[in-house]
C-alpha positions in Angstrom: -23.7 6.1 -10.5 -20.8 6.3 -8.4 -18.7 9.1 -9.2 -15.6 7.4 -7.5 -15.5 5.4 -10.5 -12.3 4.9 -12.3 -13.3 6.9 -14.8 -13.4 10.0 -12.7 -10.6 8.9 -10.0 -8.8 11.7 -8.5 -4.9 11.8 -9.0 -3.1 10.7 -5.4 0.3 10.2 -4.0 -0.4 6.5 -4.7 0.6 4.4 -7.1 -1.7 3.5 -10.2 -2.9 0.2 -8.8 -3.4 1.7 -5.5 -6.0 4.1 -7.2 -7.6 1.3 -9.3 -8.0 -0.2 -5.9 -9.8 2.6 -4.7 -12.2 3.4 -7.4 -13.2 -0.9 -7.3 -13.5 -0.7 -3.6 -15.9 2.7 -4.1 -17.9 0.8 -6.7 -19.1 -2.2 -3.8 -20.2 0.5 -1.4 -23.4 1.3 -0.7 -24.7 4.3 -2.9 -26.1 6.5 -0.4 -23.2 6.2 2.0 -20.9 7.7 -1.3 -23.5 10.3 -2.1 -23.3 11.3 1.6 -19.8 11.8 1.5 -19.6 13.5 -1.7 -22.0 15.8 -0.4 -20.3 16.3 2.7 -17.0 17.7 0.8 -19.1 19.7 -1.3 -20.8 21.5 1.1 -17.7 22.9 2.8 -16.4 24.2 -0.3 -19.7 26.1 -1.2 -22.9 25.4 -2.8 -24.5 27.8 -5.3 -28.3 28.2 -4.7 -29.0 25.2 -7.1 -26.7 23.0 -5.8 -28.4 24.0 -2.2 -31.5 22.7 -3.9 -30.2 19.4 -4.9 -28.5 18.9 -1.9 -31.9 19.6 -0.2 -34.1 17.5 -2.3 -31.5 14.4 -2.1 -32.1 14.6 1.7 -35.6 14.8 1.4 -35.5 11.5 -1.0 -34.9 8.7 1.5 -34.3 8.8 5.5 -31.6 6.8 5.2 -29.6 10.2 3.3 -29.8 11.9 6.1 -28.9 9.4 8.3 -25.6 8.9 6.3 -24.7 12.5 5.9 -25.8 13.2 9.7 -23.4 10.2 11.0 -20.4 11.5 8.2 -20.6 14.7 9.1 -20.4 14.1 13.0 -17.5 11.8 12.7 -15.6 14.6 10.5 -15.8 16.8 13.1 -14.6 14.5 15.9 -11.6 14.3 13.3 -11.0 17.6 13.1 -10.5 17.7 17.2 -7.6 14.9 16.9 -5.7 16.2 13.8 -2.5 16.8 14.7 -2.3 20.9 15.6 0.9 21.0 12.9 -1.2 19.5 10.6 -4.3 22.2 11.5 -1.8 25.3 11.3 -0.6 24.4 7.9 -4.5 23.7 6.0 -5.3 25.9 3.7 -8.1 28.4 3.4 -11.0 26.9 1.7 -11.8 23.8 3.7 -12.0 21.5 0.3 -8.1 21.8 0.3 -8.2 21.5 3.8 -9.3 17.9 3.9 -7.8 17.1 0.7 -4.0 17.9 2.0 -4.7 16.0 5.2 -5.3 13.0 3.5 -2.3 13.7 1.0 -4.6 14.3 -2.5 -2.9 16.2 -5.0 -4.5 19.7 -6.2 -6.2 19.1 -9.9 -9.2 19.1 -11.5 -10.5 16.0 -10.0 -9.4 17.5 -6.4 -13.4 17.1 -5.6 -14.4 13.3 -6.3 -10.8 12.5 -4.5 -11.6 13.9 -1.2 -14.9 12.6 -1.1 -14.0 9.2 -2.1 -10.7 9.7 0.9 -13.2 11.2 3.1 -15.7 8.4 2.8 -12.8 6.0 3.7 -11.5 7.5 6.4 -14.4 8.7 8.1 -17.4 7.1 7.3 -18.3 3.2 7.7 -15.8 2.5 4.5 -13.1 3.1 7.2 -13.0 -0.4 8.3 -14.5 -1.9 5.0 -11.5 -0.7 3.1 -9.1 -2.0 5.6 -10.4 -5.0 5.6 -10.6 -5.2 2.1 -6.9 -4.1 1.3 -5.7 -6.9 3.8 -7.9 -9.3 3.0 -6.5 -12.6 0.5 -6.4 -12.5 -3.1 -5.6 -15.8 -3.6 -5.5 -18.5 -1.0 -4.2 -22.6 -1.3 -3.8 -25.3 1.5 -2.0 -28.5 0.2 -0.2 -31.1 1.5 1.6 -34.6 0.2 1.0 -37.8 2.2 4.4 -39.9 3.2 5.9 -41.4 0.3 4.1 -38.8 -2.0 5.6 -35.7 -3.6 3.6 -33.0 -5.9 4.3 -29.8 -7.9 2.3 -26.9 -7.2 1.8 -24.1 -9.8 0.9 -20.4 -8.4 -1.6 -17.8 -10.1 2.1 -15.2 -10.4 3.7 -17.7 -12.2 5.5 -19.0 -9.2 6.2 -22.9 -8.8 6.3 -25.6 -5.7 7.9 -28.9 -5.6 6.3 -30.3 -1.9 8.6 -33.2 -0.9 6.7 -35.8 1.3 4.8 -35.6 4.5 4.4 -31.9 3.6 2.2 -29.5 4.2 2.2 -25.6 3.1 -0.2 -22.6 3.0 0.1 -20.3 0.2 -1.8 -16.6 0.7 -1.4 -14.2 -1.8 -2.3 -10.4 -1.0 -2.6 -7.0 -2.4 1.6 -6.5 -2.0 2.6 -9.5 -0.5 3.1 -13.2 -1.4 3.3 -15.6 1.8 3.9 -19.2 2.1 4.0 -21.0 5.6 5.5 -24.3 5.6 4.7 -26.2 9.3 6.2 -29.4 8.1 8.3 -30.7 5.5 10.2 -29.5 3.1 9.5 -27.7 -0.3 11.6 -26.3 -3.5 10.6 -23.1 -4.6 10.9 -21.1 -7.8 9.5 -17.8 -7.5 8.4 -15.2 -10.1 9.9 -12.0 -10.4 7.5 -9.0 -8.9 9.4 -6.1 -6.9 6.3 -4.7 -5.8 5.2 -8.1 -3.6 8.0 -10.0 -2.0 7.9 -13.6 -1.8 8.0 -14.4 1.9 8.3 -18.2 3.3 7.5 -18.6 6.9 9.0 -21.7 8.2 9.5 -22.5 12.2 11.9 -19.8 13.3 12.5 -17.8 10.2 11.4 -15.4 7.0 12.6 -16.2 4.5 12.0 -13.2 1.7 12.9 -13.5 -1.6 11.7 -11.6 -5.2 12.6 -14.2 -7.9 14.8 -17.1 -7.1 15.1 -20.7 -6.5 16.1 -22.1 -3.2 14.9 -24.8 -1.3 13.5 -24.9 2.7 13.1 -27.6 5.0 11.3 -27.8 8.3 11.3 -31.2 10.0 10.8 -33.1 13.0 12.5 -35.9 12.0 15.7 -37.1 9.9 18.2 -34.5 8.8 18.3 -31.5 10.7 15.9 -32.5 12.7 13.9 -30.0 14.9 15.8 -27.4 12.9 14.8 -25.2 9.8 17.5 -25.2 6.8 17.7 -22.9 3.6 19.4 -23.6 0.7 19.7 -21.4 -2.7 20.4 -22.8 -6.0 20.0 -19.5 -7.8 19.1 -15.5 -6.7 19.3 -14.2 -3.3 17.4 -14.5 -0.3 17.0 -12.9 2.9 16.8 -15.2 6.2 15.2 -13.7 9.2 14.1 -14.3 12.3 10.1 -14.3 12.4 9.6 -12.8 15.7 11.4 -9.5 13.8 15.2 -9.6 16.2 17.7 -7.3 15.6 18.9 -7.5 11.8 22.0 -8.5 13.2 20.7 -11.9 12.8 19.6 -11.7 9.6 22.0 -13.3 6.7 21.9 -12.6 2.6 22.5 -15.4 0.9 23.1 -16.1 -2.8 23.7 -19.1 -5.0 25.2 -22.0 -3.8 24.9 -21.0 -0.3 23.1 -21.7 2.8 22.1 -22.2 6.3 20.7 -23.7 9.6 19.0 -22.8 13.0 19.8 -24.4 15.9 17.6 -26.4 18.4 16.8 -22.9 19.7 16.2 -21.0 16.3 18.9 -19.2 16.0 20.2 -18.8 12.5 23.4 -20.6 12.2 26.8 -19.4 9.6 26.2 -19.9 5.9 27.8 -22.6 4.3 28.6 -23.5 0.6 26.3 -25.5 -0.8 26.5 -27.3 -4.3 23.5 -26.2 -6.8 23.0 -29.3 -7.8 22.4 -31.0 -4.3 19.6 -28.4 -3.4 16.8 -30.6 -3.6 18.0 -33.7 -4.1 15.2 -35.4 -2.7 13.2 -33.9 -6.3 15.1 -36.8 -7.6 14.4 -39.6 -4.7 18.6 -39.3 -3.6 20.0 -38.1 -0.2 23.3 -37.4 1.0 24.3 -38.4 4.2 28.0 -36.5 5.4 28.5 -38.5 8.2 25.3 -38.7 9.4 24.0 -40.9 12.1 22.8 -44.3 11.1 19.3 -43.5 13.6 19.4 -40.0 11.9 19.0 -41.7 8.2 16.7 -44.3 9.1 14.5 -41.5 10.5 14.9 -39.9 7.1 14.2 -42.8 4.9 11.2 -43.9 7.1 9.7 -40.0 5.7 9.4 -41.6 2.2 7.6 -44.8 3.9 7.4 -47.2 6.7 11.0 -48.5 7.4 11.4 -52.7 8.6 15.0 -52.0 9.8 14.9 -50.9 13.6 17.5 -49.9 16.2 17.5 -51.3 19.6 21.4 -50.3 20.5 22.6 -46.7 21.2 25.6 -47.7 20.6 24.2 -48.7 16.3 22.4 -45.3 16.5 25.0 -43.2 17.1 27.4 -45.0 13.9 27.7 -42.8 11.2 27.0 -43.3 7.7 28.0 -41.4 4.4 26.9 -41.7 0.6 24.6 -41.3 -2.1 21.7 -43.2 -1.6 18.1 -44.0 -3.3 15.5 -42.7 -0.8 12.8 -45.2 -2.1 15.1 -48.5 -1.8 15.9 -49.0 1.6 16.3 -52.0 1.1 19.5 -51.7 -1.1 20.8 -48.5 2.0 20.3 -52.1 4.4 22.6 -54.4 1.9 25.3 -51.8 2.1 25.8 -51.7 5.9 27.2 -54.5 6.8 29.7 -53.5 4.3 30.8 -49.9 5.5 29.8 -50.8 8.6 30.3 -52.9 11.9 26.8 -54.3 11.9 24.7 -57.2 10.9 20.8 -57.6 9.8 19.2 -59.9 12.4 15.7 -60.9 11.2 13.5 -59.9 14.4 9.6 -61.1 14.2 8.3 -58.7 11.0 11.4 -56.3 10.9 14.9 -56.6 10.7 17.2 -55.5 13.4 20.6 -53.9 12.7 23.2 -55.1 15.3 26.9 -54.7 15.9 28.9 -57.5 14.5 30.4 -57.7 18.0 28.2 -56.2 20.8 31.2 -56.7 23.7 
């Protein structure tokens, strides 16, 4: 039996699940490598002669005990030679308290099982087992929408994403951390309330942390904003970042209704209101062009599917366009041109070209 179970886990300076975490990593180790190190701190704090006996015939059992406890209690004493010397003046007399302080276990009745299970963590081949264990995924999604497609994702915390098209996003869920990378596209979020992980979104430049909110973040290549990241919240706060961790100087908070942009170089630009209701608009196939360029929201509608209007003229390109329009009728964003703007459509082969009514 392991007697790091969490029925006998020692009280620490750790919260609850962080000792539940314990005692269920303790239980998937290997039995004699436990025994060893529960040996180990027993021995420094005294064995009567019966306990001697045990000890003695649990060695003589299997090879592989020795082996354990040999390799345990070589790698303790190497500790001891690196502990910090403040640390060394301050331990206490018996040596059981000795190693329990150093690994911060609170004095009790289950002082015993504590250090061992610490001890067989920290010293023996658990060492690296547990790290890996504590950092390794508890939950882990890869999805992504095709152009023209769109999809709601529901997390295991309760959490919700809306992936507009051509996006893709990684969702990785950890012991006290929730992280979702968005390499393309652009996604809604509405995250579930849990102080003890935070909610991070990594897109391009930026970290964007949150603990319950809704807000929206895009990260294209093409159409609006293009080659820049954008954040927008319709409700809570958020913190934007930079990823590579710069000065928190250029970090911003933002709450409802407000938002921001990088630049072409990342740099987080000033927040900016930002209507609730506009935050995703693209949840209900709409787009808002605010003077926009007419090459910049072709690029955008050609996201939701292959456009057959095409720009040959800089001079068209760089005309600018504003309204409400329907992201899946381009056809009906063509009819209104020529109307707001100086331009014709000039059937070209298979596509239609938009030219200036008068190209002198």
């Amino acid at each position: 039996m392991n007697p790091f179970s969490s029925r006998s886990a020692a009280p620490v300076r750790q919260d609850d699940d962080d000792a539940r975490e314990l005692a269920a990593f303790m239980d998937g180790q290997d039995a004699g490598d436990v025994a060893a190190a529960d040996w180990l701190v027993r021995r420094q704090e005294g064995l009567t002669p019966a306990e001697a006996a045990q000890f003695d015939e649990w060695l003589a059992a299997d090879a592989r005990h020795r082996a354990a406890f040999d390799r345990l209690q070589a790698l303790w004493a190497g500790l001891e030679t690196v502990r910090p010397a403040a640390t060394r003046r301050r331990a206490p007399p018996r040596r059981r308290f000795a190693l329990a302080s150093w690994f911060g276990i609170a004095d009790g009745a289950a002082m015993h099982a504590a250090a061992a299970a610490v001890a067989f963590v920290m010293i023996g081949a658990g060492w690296w087992g547990w790290d890996a264990w504590r950092a390794a995924p508890v939950f882990s999604l890869q999805v992504a929408t095709a152009r023209g497609q769109q999809k709601e994702v529901r997390l295991p915390d309760g959490s919700t994403l809306w992936l507009d098209t051509a996006t893709r996003a990684d969702a990785t869920f950890f012991r006290d951390r929730r992280e979702v990378r968005l390499p393309e596209g652009q996604a809604m979020f509405s995250v579930q309330a849990d102080a003890q992980r935070p909610f991070d979104v990594l897109a391009g430049p930026l970290r964007i942390t949150v603990v319950g909110t809704r807000f929206a973040v895009r990260n294209t290549r093409s159409g609006l904003h293009e080659g820049a990241v954008s954040v927008t919240v319709e409700e809570g706060r958020v913190r934007v970042a930079q990823l590579d961790g710069g000065p928190d100087g250029l970090a911003v908070q933002l709450a409802g209704g407000q938002g921001v942009v990088t630049d072409a170089q990342g740099a987080i630009g000033p927040v900016h209101a930002n209507a609730s209701a506009s935050v995703a608009l693209w949840r209900e196939s709409r787009v808002e062009f605010d003077g926009t360029t007419l090459a910049q929201a072709l690029a955008e509608f050609g996201r939701y599917g292959a456009p057959d209007l095409v720009i040959r003229d800089p001079r068209v390109a760089a005309l600018r366009v504003s309204g409400s329009f329907d992201l899946r009728r381009l056809d009906a964003f063509a009819r209104a041109l020529p109307r707001v703007l100086p331009v014709l459509l000039a059937p070209s082969g298979e596509v239609t070209e938009i030219r200036l009514t008068d190209p002198r």
